[in-house]
C-alpha positions in Angstrom: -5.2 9.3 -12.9 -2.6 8.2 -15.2 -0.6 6.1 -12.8 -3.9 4.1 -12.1 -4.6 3.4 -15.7 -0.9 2.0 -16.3 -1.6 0.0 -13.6 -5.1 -1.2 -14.3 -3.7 -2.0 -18.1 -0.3 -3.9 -17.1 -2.9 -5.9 -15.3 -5.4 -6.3 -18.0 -2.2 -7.0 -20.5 -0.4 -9.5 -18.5 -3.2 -11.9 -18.4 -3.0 -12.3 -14.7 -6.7 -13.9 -13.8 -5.7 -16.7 -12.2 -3.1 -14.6 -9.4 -4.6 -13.4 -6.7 -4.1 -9.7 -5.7 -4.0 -8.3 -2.4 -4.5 -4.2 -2.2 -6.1 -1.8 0.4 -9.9 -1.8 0.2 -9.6 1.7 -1.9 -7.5 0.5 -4.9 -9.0 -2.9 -4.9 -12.6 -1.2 -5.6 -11.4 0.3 -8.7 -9.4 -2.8 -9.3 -12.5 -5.2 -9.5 -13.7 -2.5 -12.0 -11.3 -1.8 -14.4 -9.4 -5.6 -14.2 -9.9 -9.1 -14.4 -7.7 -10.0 -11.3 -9.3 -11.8 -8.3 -8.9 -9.0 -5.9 -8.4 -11.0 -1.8 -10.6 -8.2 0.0 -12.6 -5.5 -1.5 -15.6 -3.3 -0.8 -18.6 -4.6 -2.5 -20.2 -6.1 0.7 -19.5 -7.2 4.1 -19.3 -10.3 5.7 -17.5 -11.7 9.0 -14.9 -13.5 6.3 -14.4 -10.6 4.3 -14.0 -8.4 7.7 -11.3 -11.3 8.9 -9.4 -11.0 5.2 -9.4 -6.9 5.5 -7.9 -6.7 9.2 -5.0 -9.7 8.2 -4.7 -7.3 5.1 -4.2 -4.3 7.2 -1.7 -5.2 9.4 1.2 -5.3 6.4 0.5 -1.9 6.7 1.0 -1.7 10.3 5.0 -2.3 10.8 5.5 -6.1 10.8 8.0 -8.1 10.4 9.1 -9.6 6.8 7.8 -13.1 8.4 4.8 -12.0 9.5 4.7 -10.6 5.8 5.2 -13.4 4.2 3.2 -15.6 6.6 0.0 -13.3 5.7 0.5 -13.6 2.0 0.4 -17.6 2.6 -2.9 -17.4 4.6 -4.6 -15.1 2.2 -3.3 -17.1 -0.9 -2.3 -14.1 -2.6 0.1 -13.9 -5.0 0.4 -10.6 -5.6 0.6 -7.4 -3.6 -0.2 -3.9 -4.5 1.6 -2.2 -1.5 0.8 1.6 -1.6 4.1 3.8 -0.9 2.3 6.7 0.5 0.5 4.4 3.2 3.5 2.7 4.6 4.3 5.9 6.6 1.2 7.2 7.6 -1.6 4.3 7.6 -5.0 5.5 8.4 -5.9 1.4 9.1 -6.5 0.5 12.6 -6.9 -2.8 13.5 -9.7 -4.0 15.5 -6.6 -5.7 17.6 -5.3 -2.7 19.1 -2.0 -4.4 20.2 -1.3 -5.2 16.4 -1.2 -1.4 15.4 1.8 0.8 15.0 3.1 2.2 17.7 4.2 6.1 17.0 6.9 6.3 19.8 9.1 3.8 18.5 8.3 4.5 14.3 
C-alpha cells in the first residue's frame, strides 16, 4: 500500500542504518525487506532472545505507563519506534505474562 512505501522510502532516504527500529513483528518483516534499518525483533527465526525482545516489545502495546515506555526503549536500544495507531486500541498481542496485558474493564 501506498502508506507502506512512503514509509519504507523516508527510511531508505534518511540514511538511518545505524538507528535501531522497534515495530510489531508484522511491519518489521516487510521492514527488513524493503529497508536498510536494523529492525529490534522480527520474524525470520526464533530464538529464546528474540522471543524475550518480542514480549518487552509487546507490552508498549499493552497500556503502560510513559516510564515503563521509555524504560523499554532503553533496554531494547532502540532508537526509533514505529507505533501502529490502529493497534493501540485493540492489540491482538498477549503477553506470555498475563498480569502485564490490558485489562478491558478499566480501558
Amino acid at each position: 500500500d501506498a502508506d507502506l512505501a512512503d514509509l519504507y522510502d523516508w527510511f531508505n532516504n534518511e540514511d538511518l542504518r545505524s538507528s535501531p527500529v522497534l515495530a510489531s513483528m508484522n511491519l518489521a518483516g516487510s521492514m527488513r525487506a524493503f529497508t536498510d534499518v536494523p529492525m529490534i525483533i522480527h520474524p525470520q527465526f526464533e530464538s529464546e532472545n528474540l522471543r524475550k525482545r518480542v514480549q518487552k516489545a509487546y507490552e508498549l502495546y499493552n497500556c503502560g505507563s510513559e516510564e515503563s515506555f521509555a524504560r523499554t526503549m532503553r533496554e531494547l536500544k532502540a532508537q526509533l519506534v514505529i507505533f501502529e495507531y490502529s493497534r493501540c486500541f485493540f492489540t491482538p498481542y498477549k503477553l506470555d505474562d498475563k498480569r502485564k496485558n490490558c485489562n478491558a474493564k478499566k480501558h
